[in-house]
C-alpha atoms as an extended CHARMM CRD file, in Angstrom:
* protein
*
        99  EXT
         1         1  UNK       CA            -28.2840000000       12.1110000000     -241.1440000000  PROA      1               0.0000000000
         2         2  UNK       CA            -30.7800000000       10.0120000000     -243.4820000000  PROA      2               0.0000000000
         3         3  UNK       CA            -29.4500000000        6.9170000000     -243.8000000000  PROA      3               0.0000000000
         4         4  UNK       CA            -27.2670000000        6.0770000000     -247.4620000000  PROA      4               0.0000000000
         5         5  UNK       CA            -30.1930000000        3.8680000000     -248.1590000000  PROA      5               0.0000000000
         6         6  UNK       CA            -32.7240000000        6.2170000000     -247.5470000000  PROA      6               0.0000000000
         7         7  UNK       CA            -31.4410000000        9.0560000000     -249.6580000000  PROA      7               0.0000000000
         8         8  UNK       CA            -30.1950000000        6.4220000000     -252.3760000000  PROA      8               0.0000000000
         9         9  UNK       CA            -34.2700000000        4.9620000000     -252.4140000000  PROA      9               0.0000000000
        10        10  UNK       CA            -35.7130000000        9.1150000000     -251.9230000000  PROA      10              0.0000000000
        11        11  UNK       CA            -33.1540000000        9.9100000000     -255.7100000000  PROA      11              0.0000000000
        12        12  UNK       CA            -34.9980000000        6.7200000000     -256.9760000000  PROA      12              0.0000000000
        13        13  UNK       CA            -38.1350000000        7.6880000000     -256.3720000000  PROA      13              0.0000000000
        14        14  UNK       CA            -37.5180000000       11.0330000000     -257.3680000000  PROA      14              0.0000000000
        15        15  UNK       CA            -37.6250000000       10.0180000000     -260.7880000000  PROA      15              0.0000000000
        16        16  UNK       CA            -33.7020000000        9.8830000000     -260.7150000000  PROA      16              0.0000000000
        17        17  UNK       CA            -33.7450000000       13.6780000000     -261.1510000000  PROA      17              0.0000000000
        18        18  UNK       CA            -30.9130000000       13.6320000000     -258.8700000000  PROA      18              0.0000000000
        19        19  UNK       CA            -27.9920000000       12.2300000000     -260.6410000000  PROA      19              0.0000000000
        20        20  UNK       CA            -26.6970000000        9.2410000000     -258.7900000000  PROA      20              0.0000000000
        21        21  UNK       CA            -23.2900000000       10.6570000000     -259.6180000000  PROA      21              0.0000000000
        22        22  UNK       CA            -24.7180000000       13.6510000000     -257.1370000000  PROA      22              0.0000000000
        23        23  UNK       CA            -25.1630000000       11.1850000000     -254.2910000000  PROA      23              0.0000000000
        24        24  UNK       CA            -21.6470000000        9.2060000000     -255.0870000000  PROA      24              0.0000000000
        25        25  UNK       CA            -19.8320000000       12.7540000000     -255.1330000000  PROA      25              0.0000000000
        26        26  UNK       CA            -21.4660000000       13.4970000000     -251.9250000000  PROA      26              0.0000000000
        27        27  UNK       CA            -20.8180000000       10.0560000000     -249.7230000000  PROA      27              0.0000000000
        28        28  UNK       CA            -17.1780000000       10.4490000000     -250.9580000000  PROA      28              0.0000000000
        29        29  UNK       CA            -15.8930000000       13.5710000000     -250.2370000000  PROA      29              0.0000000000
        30        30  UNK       CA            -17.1770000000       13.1590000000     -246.3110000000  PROA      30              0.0000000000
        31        31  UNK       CA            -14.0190000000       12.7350000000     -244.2330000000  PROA      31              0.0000000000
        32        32  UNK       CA            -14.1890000000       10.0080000000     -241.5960000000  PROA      32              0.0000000000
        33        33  UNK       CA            -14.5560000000       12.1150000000     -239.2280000000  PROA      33              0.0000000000
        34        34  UNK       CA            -17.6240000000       13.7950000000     -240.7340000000  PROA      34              0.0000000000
        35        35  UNK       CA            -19.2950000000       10.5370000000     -241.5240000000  PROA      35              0.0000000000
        36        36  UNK       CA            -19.2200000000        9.3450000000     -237.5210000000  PROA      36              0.0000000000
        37        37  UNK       CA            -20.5100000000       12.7000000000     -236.7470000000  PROA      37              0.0000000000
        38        38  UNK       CA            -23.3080000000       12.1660000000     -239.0290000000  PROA      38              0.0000000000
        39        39  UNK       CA            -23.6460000000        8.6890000000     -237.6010000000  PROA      39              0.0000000000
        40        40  UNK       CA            -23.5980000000       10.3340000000     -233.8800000000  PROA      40              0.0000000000
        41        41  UNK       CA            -26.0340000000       12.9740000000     -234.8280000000  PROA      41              0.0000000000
        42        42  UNK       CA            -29.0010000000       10.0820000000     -235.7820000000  PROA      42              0.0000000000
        43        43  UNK       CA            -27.6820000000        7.2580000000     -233.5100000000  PROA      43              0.0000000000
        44        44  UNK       CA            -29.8790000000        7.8780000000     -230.4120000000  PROA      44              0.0000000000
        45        45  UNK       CA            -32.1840000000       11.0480000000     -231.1950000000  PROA      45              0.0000000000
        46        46  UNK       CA            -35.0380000000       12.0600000000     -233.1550000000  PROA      46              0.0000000000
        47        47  UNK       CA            -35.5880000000       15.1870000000     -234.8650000000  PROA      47              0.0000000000
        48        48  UNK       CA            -39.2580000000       16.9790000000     -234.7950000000  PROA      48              0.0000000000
        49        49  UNK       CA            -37.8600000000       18.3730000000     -238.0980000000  PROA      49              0.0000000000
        50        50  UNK       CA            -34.8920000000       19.1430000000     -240.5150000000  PROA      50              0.0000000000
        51        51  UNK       CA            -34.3070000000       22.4800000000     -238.7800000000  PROA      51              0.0000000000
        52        52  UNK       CA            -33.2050000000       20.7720000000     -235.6230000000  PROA      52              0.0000000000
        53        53  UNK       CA            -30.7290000000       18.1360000000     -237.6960000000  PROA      53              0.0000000000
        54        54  UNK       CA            -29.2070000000       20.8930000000     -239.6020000000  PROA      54              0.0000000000
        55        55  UNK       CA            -28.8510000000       22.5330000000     -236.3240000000  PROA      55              0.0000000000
        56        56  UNK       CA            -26.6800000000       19.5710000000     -234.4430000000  PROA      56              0.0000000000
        57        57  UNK       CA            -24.6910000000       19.0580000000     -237.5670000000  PROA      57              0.0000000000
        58        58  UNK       CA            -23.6060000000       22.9550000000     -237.5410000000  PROA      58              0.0000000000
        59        59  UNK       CA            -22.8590000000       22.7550000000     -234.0490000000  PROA      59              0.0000000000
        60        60  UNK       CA            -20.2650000000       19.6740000000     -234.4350000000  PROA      60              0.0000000000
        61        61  UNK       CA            -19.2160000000       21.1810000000     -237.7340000000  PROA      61              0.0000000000
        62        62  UNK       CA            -19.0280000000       24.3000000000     -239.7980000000  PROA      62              0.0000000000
        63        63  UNK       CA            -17.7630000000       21.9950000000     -243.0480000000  PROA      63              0.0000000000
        64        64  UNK       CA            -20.0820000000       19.1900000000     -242.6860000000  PROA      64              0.0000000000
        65        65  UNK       CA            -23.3850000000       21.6420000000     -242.7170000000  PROA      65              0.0000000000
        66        66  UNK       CA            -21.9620000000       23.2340000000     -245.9300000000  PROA      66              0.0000000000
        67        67  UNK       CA            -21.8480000000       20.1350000000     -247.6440000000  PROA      67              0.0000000000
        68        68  UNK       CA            -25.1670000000       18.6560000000     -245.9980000000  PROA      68              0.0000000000
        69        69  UNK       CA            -27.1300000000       21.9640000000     -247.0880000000  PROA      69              0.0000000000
        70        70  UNK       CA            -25.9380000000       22.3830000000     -250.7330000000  PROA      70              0.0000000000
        71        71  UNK       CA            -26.0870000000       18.0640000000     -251.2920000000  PROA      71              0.0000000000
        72        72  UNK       CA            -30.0110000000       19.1880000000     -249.5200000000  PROA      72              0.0000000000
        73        73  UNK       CA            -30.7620000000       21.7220000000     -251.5970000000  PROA      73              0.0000000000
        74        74  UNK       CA            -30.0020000000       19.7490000000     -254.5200000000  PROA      74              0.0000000000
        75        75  UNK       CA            -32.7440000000       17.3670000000     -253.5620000000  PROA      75              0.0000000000
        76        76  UNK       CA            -34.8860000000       19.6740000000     -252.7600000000  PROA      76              0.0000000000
        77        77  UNK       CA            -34.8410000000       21.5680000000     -256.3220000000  PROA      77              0.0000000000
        78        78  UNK       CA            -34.7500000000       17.5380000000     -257.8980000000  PROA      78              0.0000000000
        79        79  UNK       CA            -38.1430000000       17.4570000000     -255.7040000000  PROA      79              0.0000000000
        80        80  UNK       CA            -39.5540000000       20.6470000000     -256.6280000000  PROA      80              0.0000000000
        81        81  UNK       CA            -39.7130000000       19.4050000000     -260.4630000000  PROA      81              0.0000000000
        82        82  UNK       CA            -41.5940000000       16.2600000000     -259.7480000000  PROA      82              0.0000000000
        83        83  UNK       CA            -44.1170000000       16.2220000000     -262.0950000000  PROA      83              0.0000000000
        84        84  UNK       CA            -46.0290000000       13.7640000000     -260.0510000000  PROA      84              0.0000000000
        85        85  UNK       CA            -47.9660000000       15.0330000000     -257.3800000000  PROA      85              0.0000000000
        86        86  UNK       CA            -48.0600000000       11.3840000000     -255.5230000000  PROA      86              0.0000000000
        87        87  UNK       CA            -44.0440000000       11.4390000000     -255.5830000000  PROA      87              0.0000000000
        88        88  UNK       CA            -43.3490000000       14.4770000000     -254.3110000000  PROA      88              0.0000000000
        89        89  UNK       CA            -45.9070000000       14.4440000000     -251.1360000000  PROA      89              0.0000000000
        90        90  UNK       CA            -43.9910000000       10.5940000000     -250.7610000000  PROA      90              0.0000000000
        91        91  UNK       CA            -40.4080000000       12.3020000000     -250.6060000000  PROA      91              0.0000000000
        92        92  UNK       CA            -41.1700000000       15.0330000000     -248.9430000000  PROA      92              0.0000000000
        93        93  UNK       CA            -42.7370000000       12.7370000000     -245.9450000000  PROA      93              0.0000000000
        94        94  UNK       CA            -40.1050000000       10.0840000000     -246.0010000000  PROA      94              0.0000000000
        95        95  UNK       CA            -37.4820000000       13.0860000000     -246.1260000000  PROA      95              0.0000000000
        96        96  UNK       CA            -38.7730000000       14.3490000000     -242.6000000000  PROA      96              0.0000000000
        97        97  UNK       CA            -39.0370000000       11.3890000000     -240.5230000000  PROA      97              0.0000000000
        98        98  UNK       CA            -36.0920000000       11.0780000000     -238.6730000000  PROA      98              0.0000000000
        99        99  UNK       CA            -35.3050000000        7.4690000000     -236.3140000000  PROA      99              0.0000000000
């Protein structure tokens, strides 16, 4: 998916309005095996948008989109109450570039 780094810098930047105990909790409870299927799903393709990601992820597995979509839609809401207009247009760009 986005790499650790990426989503550890987009919290940051987000004013830290997502608890970095959020993204811990998150990067641990991935299995192994859900980890190198993230790591498949971003190693040689790139996404037109987060539609298509979330798409590949559900297709390898059920579990792993549940817990992709709920860790993304607490980032999203962190987003949404940005007070900074600047930040928010930066996180919401860096969020949909996929390499």
């Amino acid at each position: 998916m986005f790499s650790r780094f990426l989503i550890v810098i987009l919290c940051i930047v987000a004013g830290n309005a997502v608890a970095f105990q959020n993204i811990k909790d998150f990067f641990m409870e991935l299995t192994y095996e859900e980890d190198q299927i993230l790591a498949s799903v971003f190693r040689y393709k790139n996404y037109d948008n987060s539609d298509q990601v979330l798409d590949t992820i559900k297709a390898k597995s059920e579990t792993l989109f549940d817990k992709v979509v709920r860790f993304r839609n607490l980032v999203i809401k962190s987003v949404e109450k940005l007070e900074d207009d600047n930040a928010k247009k930066f996180v919401e760009e860096a969020s949909f570039t996929y390499h």
